[in-house]
N, C-alpha and C positions, 0 to 999 in steps of 0.2 A: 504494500500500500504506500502510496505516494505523502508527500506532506498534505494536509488539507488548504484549499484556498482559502487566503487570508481572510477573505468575505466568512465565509463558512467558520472560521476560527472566531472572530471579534465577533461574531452576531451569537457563539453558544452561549455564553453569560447571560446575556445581557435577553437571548429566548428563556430560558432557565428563569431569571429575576418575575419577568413577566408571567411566568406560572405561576410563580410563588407569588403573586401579590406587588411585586417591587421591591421586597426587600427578600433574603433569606435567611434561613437556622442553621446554624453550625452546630454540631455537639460542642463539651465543653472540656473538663481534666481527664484524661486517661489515666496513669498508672494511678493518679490517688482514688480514682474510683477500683481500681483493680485490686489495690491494697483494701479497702474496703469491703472487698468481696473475700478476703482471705489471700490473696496474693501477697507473697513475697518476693521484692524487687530490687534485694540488695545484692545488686550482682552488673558486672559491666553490661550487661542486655538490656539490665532494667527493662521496662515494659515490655520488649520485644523475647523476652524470655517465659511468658506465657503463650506464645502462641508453639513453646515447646511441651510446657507443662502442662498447661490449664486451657485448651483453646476452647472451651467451652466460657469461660471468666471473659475472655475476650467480647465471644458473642453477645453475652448477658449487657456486658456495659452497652456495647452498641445498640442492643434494641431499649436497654433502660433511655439513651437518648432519644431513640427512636418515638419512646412513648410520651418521651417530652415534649416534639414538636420538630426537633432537628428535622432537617433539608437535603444537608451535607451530613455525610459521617465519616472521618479522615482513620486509616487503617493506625492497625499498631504496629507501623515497622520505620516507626522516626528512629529507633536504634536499632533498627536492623538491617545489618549489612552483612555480606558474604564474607568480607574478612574479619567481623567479630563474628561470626556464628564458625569460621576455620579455625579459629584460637580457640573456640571450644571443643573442639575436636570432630565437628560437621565435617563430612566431606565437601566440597562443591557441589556437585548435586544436592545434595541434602540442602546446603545455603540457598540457592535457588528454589526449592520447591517451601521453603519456611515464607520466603518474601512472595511467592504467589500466594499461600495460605491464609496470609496475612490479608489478600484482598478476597480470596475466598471464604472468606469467614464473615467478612462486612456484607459479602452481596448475598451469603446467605441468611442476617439477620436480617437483611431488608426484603427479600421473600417473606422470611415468616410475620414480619412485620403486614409486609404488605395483604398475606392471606389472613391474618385476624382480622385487618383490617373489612376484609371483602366478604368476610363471614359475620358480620353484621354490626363490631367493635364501634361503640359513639362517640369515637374520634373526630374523626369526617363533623359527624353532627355538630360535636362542642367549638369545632373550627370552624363552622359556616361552610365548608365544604362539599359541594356535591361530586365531586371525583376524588379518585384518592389523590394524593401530596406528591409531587415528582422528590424522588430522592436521590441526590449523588453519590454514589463513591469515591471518595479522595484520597489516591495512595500519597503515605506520606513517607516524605526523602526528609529525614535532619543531615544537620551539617557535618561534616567532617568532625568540628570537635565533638559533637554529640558521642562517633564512633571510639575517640579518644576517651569518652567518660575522665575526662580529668578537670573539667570548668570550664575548659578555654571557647566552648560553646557561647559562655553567658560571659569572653572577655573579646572572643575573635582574635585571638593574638596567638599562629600559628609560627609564626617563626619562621626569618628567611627561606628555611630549606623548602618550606610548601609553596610550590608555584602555584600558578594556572593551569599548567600540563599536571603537577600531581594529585590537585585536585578530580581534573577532568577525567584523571585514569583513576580516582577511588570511587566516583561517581555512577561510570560510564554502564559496568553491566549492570550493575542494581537499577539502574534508570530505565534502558533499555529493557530488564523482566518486567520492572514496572508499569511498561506501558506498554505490555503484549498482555497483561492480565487479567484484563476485562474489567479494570476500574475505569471512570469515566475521565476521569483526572490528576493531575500528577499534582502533590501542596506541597513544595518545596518552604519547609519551616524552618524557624527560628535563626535565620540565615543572618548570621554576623559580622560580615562584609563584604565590602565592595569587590573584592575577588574570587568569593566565591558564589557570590550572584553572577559573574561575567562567566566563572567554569559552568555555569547551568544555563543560560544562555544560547553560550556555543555549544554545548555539548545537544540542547535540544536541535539547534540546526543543523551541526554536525551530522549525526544520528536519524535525522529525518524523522524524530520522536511525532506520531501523528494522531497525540491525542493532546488536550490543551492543559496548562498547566497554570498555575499560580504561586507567583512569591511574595512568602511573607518574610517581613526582619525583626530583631528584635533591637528594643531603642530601652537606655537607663536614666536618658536624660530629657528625651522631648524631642531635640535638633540632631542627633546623630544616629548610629545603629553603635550599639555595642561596641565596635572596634574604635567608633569613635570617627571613621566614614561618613560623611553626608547624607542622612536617608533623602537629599534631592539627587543626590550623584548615584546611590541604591533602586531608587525608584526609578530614575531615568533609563537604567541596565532593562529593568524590568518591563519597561514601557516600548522600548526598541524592540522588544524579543517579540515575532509575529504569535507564537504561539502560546505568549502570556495571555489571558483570559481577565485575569485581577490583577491587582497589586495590593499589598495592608503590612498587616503589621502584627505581629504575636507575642505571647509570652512577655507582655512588658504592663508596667504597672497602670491603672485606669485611670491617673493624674496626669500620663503624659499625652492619651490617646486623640484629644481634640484638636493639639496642636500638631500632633505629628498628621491626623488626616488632611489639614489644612496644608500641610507640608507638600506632600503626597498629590493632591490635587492639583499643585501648581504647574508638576509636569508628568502626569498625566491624567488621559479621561476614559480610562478603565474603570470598572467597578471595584473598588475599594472594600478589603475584606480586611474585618476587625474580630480578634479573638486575641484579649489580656488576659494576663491572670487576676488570680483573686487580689493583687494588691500587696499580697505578702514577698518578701522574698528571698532567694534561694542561695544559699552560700554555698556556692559549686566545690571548696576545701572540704568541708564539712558534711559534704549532702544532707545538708538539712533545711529546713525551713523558717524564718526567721518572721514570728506572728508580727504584724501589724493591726491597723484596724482597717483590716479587706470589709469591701459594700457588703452589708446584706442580696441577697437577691433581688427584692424588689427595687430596690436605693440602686441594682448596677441594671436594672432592667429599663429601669426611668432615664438613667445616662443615657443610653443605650438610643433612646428616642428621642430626648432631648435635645441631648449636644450631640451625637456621633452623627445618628441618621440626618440634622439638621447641618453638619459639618461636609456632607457628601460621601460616609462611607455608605453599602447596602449589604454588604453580610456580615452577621453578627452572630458571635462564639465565643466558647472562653478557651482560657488555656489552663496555668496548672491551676489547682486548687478547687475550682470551680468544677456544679455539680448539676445533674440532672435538672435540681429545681433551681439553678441557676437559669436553663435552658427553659424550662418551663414558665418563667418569669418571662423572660426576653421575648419568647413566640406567642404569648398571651399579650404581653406587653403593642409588640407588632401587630397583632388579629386586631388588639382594640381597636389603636389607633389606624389600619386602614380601614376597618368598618365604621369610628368616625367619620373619617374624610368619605366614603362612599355616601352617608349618609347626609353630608353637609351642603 
């Protein structure tokens, strides 16, 4: 299969949105719902070491979002990669068939999602819904430090030795399985700089990747991405790439997210996807988590409408921390206010 025409690329968002209403649902935190469910994820895999042990914990969360409202559900294989799952003693084949899994297991919660649905579930109903809800699947790519598990995720600071080319060749086949596996799109997350947004980039044109994709970055300050890059210089990478669909922003705290989509808009006019975390955060030395006072649900659902969607982003999710009825706030929050405006 060829690359798709660029028409046909910029127009799937933005047909997608318009199902949904104008705006969409994201799911929300992965592994701490997973540790919730009894998962243990003190391990370089973290989250993606369930879909060795537990890939049923996997599904559960995904349909738990699913019953929330989500739109999107992004896989559990932001830390999975073929060269962490060979340091475990996987073969290659084996690493390969855990990262197709990994989208196999989403498109089968959204089956059985979608058959409760059709068996008579008052979903639809409490949604004002007369058809069921399009849902997407979003294979998710973390960064390189992700696969390092040592912080440098949440600093971007790889160190002269990592180019462009060594990125683009840690990348390249997990991308590649990734977009032969029957997800609909590729969430290239929590992306910490401006070089390794340009390896993903090229590597999709490279590769003639022919399914659409979206990058998100992560920001500590408001004006930068993590490395400390320009998320207008980040976003612009992003905005260039035919086969980007969105651009936004992740895993970053929800004091910084109004200015940075104002950011974001300036240079480009893709649909802008927001999923922060709870506000809390994360000391990558420690792996631990450092409380704040994260929003309530309702209090991040109101932001949510208030200033984001009035800012120009249109899909909205959380990252870590955040929980099913984080999501269920958000997509309630959303139903109200388009059946406002329909009403007005």
């Amino acid at each position: 299969m060829g690359l798709p025409s660029e028409v046909g690329t910029s127009s799937f968002m933005s047909d997608f949105l318009e199902k949904c209403g104008g705006c969409a649902v994201l799911d929300g935190g992965f592994a701490t719902e997973l540790e919730r469910h009894g998962a243990d994820l003190n391990d370089p895999l973290w989250s993606a070491k369930c879909l060795i042990s537990s890939p049923h914990l996997v599904r559960r969360v995904h349909l738990d979002y699913l019953d929330a409202g989500a739109n999107i559900i992004i896989t559990a294989s932001y830390q999975a990669t073929i060269q962490g799952f060979e340091a475990k003693g996987f073969s290659r084949e084996e690493a390969k068939a855990l990262l197709r899994k990994s989208v196999e297991i989403a498109i089968e919660a959204r089956e059985i999602y979608y058959d409760k649905c059709t068996k008579g579930s008052w979903d639809f109903v409490d949604r004002g819904k007369t058809s069921r809800q399009p849902i997407l699947v979003a294979a998710s790519v973390g960064s390189y430090g992700a696969y390092l598990a040592d912080g440098s995720e949440y600093s971007g600071s790889y160190g002269d030795a990592v180019t462009l080319e060594t990125l683009k060749d840690f990348h390249r086949e997990r991308v590649q399985i990734l977009a032969n596996s029957g997800a609909d799109l590729i969430a290239f997350e929590t992306t910490p700089n401006k070089l390794e947004a340009k390896a993903y980039a090229e590597l999709l044109e490279e590769e003639a990747i022919d399914i659409p994709a979206w990058f998100t970055f992560a920001s500590k300050d408001g004006i930068n991405v993590v490395s400390g890059d320009s998320i207008l210089d980040c976003a612009s990478i992003a905005d260039s790439c035919k086969q980007v669909v969105a651009v936004g922003i992740n895993c970053t705290p929800p004091r910084f997210i109004q200015g940075l989509i104002s950011s974001i808009r300036k240079v480009t006019n893709k649909p802008i996807v927001i999923y922060p975390n709870s506000g809390e955060t994360y000391d990558g030395q420690s792996k631990q988590w450092v409380p704040s006072s994260g929003a309530v649900d309702e209090e991040f659902a109101d932001i949510v409408i208030d200033k984001w969607r009035e800012a120009g982003a249109s899909l909205f999710g959380g990252c870590c921390r955040t929980t099913p009825n984080t999501i269920r706030a958000i997509s309630k929050a959303l139903s109200n206010k388009s059946s406002t405006i329909n009403h007005a």
